[in-house]
N, C-alpha and C positions, 0 to 999 in steps of 0.2 A: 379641180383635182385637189387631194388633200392628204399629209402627212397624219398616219396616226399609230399610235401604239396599240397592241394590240396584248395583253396577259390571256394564254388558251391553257388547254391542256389535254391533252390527245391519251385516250384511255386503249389498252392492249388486252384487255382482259381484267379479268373480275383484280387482279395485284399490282398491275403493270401500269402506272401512272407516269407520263413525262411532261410537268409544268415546261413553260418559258414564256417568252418576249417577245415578237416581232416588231419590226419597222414597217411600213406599208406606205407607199409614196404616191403610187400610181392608183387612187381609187378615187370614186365621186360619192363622197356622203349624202348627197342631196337624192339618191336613187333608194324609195322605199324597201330594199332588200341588203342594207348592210352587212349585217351579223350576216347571211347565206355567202356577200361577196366575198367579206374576211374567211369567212369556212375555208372556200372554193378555192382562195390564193395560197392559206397554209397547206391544204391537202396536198396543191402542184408542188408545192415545195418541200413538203416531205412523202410525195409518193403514196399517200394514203388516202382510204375514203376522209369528206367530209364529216361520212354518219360519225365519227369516233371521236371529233373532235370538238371541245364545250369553250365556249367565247367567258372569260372571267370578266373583262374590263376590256374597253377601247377608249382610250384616251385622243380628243384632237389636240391636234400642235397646231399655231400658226404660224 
């Protein structure tokens, strides 16, 4: 398991852009589908599809 920062940006429409941050605690880097995991974890947590959401950067911490 592994900390890591996650910069997305979840698009609303052709004007409607909301940047941010997460933390992410609970994930295994080592599992060839990262960027799908990270999608799948912000989606749960803001209620939205993954399709709308674009991975910037993930940074590991250790």
């Amino acid at each position: 398991m592994a900390k890591i920062v996650v910069d997305f940006q979840l698009s609303h429409g052709e004007e409607k852009i909301t940047e941010g941050n997460i933390v992410i605690v609970n994930i295994y880097p080592s599992k060839a589908n990262l960027h799908e995991q990270v999608k799948k974890l912000i989606a749960d947590q803001f209620n939205c599809s993954a399709a709308i959401i674009a991975i910037k950067q993930i940074k590991m911490n250790a």
